[in-house]
C-alpha positions as CSV (number, residue, x, y, z in Angstrom):
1,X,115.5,101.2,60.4
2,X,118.6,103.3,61.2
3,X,121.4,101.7,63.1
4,X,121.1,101.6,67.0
5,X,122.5,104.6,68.4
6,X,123.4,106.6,65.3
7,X,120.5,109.1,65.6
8,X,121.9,110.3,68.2
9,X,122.5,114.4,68.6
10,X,125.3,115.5,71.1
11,X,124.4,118.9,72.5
12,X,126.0,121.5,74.9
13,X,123.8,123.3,76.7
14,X,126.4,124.8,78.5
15,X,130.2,124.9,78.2
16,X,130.7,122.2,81.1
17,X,128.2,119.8,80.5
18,X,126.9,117.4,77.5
19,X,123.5,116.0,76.7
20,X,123.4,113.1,74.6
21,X,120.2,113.2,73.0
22,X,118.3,110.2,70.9
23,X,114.6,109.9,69.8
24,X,111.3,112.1,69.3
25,X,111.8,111.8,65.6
26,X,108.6,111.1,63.9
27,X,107.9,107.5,62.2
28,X,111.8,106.4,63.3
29,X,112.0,103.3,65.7
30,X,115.3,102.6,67.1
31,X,115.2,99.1,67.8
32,X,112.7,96.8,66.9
33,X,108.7,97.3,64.8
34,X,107.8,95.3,67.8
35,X,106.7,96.7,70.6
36,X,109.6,96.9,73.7
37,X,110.8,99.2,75.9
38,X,113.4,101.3,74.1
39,X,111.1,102.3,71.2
40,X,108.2,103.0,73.0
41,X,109.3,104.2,76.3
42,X,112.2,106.4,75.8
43,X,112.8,106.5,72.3
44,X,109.4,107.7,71.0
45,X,109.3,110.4,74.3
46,X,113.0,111.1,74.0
47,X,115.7,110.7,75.8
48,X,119.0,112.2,77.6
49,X,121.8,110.9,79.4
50,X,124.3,114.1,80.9
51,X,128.4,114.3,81.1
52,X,129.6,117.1,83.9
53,X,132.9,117.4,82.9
54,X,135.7,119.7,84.7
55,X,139.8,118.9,83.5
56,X,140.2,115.5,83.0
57,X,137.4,114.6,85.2
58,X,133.5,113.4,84.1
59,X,130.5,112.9,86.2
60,X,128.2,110.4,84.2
61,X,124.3,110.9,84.6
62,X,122.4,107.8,83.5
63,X,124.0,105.5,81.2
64,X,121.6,105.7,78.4
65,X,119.0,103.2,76.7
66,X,121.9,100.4,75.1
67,X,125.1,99.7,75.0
68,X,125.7,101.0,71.2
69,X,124.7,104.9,73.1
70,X,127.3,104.2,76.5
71,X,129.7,103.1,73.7
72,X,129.4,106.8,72.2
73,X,129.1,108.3,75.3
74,X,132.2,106.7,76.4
75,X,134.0,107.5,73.2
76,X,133.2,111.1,72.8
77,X,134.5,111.5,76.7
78,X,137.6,110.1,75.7
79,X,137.9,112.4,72.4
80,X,137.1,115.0,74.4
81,X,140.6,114.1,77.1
82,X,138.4,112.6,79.8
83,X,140.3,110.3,82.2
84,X,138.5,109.9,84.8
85,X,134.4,108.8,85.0
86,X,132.1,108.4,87.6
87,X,129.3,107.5,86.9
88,X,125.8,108.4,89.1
89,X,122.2,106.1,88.6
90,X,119.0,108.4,88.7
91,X,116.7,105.6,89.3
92,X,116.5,101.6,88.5
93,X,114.4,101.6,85.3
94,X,115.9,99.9,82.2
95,X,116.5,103.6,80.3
96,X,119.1,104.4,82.8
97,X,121.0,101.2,83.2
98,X,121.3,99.7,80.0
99,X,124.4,100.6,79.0
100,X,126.1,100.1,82.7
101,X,128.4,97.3,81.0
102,X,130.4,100.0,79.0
103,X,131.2,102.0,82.1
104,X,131.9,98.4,84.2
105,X,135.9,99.4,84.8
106,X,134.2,102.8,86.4
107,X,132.9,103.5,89.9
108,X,128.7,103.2,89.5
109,X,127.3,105.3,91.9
110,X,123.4,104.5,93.6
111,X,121.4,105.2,96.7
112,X,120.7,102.0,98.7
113,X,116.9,101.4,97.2
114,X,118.1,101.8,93.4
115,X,121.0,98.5,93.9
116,X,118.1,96.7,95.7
117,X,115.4,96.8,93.1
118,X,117.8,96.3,90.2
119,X,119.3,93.1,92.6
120,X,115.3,92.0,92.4
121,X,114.7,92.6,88.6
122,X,118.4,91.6,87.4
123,X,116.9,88.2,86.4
124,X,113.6,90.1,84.3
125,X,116.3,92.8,83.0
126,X,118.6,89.8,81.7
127,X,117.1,86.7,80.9
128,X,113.8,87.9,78.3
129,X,111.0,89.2,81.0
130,X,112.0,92.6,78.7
131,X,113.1,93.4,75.1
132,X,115.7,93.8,74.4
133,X,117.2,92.2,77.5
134,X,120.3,93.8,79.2
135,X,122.9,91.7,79.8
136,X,125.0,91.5,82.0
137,X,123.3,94.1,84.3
138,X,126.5,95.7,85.6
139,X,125.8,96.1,89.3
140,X,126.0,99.8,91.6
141,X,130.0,99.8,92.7
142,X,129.2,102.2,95.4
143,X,126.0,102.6,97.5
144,X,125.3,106.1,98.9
145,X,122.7,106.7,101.2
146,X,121.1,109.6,102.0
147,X,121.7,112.9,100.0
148,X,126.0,113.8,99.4
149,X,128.2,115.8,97.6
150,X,130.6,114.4,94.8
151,X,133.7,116.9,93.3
152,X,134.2,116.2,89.6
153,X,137.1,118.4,88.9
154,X,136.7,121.2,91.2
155,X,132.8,121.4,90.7
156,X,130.8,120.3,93.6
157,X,127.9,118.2,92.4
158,X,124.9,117.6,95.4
159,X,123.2,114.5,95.3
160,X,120.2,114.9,96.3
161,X,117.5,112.0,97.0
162,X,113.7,112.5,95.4
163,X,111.0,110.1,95.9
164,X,109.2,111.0,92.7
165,X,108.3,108.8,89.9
166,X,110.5,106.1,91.5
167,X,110.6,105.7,95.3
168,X,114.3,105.8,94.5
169,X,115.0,108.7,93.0
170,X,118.5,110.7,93.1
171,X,119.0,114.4,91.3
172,X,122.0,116.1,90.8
173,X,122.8,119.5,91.4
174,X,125.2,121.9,90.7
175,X,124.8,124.6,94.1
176,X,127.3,127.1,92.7
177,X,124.6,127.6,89.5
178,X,121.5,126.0,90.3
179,X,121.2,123.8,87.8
180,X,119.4,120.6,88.4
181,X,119.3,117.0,86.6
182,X,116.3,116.1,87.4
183,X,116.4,112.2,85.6
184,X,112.8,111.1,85.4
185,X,111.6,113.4,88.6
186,X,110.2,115.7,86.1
187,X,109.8,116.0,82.1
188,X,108.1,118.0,79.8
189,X,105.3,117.5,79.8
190,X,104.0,115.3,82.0
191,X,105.3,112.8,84.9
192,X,105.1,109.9,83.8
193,X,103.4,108.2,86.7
194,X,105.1,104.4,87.6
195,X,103.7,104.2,91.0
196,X,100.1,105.2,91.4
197,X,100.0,104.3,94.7
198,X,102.6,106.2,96.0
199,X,101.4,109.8,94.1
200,X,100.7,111.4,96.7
201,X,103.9,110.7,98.7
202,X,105.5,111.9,95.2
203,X,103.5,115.0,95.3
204,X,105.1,115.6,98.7
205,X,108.8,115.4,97.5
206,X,107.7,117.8,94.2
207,X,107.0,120.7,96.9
208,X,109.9,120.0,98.2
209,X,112.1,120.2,95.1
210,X,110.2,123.7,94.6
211,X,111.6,125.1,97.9
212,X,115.1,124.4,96.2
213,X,117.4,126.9,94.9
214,X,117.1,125.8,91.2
215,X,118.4,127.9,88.4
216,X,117.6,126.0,85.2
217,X,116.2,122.1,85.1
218,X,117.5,119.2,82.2
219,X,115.4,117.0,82.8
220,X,115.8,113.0,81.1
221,X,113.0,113.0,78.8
222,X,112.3,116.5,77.0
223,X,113.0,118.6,74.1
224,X,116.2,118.5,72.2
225,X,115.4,122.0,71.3
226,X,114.8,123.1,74.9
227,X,117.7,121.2,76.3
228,X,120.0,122.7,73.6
229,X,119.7,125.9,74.9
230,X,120.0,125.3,78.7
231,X,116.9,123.2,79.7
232,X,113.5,124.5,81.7
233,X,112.6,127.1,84.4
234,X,111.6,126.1,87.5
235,X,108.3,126.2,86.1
236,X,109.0,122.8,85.1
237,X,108.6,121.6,88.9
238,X,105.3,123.6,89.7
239,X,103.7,122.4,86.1
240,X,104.4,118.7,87.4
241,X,103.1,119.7,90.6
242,X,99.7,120.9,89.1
243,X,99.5,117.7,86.8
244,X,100.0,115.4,89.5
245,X,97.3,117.1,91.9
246,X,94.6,117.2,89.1
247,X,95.6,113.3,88.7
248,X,94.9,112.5,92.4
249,X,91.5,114.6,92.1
250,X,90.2,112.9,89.0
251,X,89.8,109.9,91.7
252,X,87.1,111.7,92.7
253,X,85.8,114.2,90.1
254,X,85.1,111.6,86.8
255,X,84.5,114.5,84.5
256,X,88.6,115.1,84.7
257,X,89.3,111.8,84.0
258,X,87.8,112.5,80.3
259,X,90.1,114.9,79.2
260,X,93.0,114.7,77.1
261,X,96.6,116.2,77.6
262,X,95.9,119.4,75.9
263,X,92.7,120.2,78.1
264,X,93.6,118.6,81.5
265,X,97.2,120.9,81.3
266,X,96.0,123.9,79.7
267,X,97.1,126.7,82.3
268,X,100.4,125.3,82.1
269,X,100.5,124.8,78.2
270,X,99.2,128.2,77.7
271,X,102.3,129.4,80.4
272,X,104.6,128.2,78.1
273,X,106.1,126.1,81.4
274,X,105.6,122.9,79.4
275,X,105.1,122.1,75.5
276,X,102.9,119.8,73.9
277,X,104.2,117.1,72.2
278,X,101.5,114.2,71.0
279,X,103.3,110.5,72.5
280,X,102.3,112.0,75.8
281,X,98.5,111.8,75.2
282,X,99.2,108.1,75.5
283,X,101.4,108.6,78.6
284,X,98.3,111.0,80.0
285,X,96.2,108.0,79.4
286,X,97.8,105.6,80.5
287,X,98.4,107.5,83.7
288,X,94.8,108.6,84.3
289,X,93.7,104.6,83.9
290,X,96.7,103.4,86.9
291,X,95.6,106.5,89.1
292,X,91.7,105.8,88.8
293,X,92.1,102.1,89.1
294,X,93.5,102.2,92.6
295,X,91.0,100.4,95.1
């Protein structure tokens, strides 16, 4: 098993901005050949974490899946003249936080509902209810509520709240090019879905993330090869869309519910607005079963 952290690719999408990339390579586990989180969560699907940087300023999305990747993160920042790091929370699930330790002397930016649920699962996150634990769970510095605007450099950067996958989303984007960081709002190919419940009410905040002016989309979990070369169309949001309405009508219509990935997303496959990648047949599954099982 390779060393935590040290499959990790660093790629430039664009001349401003960093993706630090780890996972979807076949047969490699990153942690442990027990089952946990990292490996089969964001590891096997893959995973990014983003750096806007403008002078000697960095805006910091997500701070990766352990402390060994914010460690590299941090270090290729510094290489790279950085000075100055803020860093911004898409969302409280473990992916996204674990490495908030290495960025502790650093302002740690979250909308009100992401420092309340990590405040309720601190205890799960650090004492074993997960593996591998993450501890110390370095806190939100500064609570933002509401949607705002943050200047790294002299690029404005919008934060923009989205109640989709997480009823705490928060986006970034970039109004001066369009470009959107979507965190876990949207990957290819399929949402994974962590509040059946509350679909539909993230079905509501997908059409409205399609009435946005979005150029290109880097989403958190995709392909390297896609994010490489400047991420997704806004394709990417209306393929979501479509996935998450056939979801809320196999509640009703059991013959969807036997489908697998390739059949139950094929318009949008055979768009070319999403690409197939095999780990998500379990996600589909897995998704299908919560959705269905609501009372």
């Amino acid at each position: 098993m390779p060393a935590l952290g040290s499959t990790m690719r660093i790629l430039r999408p664009y001349p401003n901005v960093l993706a630090f990339y780890d996972g979807r390579i076949d047969g490699v586990r990153a942690y442990s050949q027990e089952r946990n989180w990292l490996d089969d969560g964001a590891y096997e699907l893959g995973v990014a974490t983003y750096a806007i940087l403008d002078g000697a300023e960095a805006l910091v999305y997500d701070t990766h899946i352990s402390l060994e990747h914010a460690r590299i993160v941090r270090r290729t920042l510094a290489e790279a003249g950085i000075a100055s790091i803020k860093v911004v929370l898409s969302h409280w699930h473990a992916d996204h936080v674990a490495g908030n330790e290495v960025f502790s002397d650093c302002e740690i930016i979250a909308n009100p509902l992401t420092e309340r649920t990590l405040a309720e699962h601190r205890d799960d996150f650090e004492n074993g209810g997960r593996t591998p634990a993450i501890k110390p769970l370095v806190m939100p510095t500064r609570i933002v509520a509401g949607d705002a605007t943050l200047k790294v450099g002299a690029t404005d950067i919008e934060l923009r709240c989205a109640d989709i996958h997480s009823v705490d989303g928060m986006v970034l984007l970039a109004p001066a090019t369009g470009l959107l960081f979507a965190g876990d709002t949207l990957e290819d190919p399929i949402t994974y879905v962590g509040e059946p419940d509350r679909l539909a009410s993230h079905l509501v905040d997908l059409r409205r993330m399609a009435s946005w002016e979005i150029g290109r989309i880097l989403p958190n979990h995709g392909a390297p090869e896609a994010i490489a070369v400047g991420g997704y169309g806004r394709g990417l949001v209306e393929a979501t869309i479509h996935y998450v309405e056939m979801l809320l009508r196999s509640r009703i219509e059991p013959e969807l519910r036997r489908k697998d990935l390739r059949s139950f997303a094929a318009a949008d496959f055979a768009k070319g607005e999403i690409t197939y990648f095999a780990p998500y047949e379990k996600v589909h599954r897995r998704n299908v079963e919560a959705v269905t099982a609501l009372p």
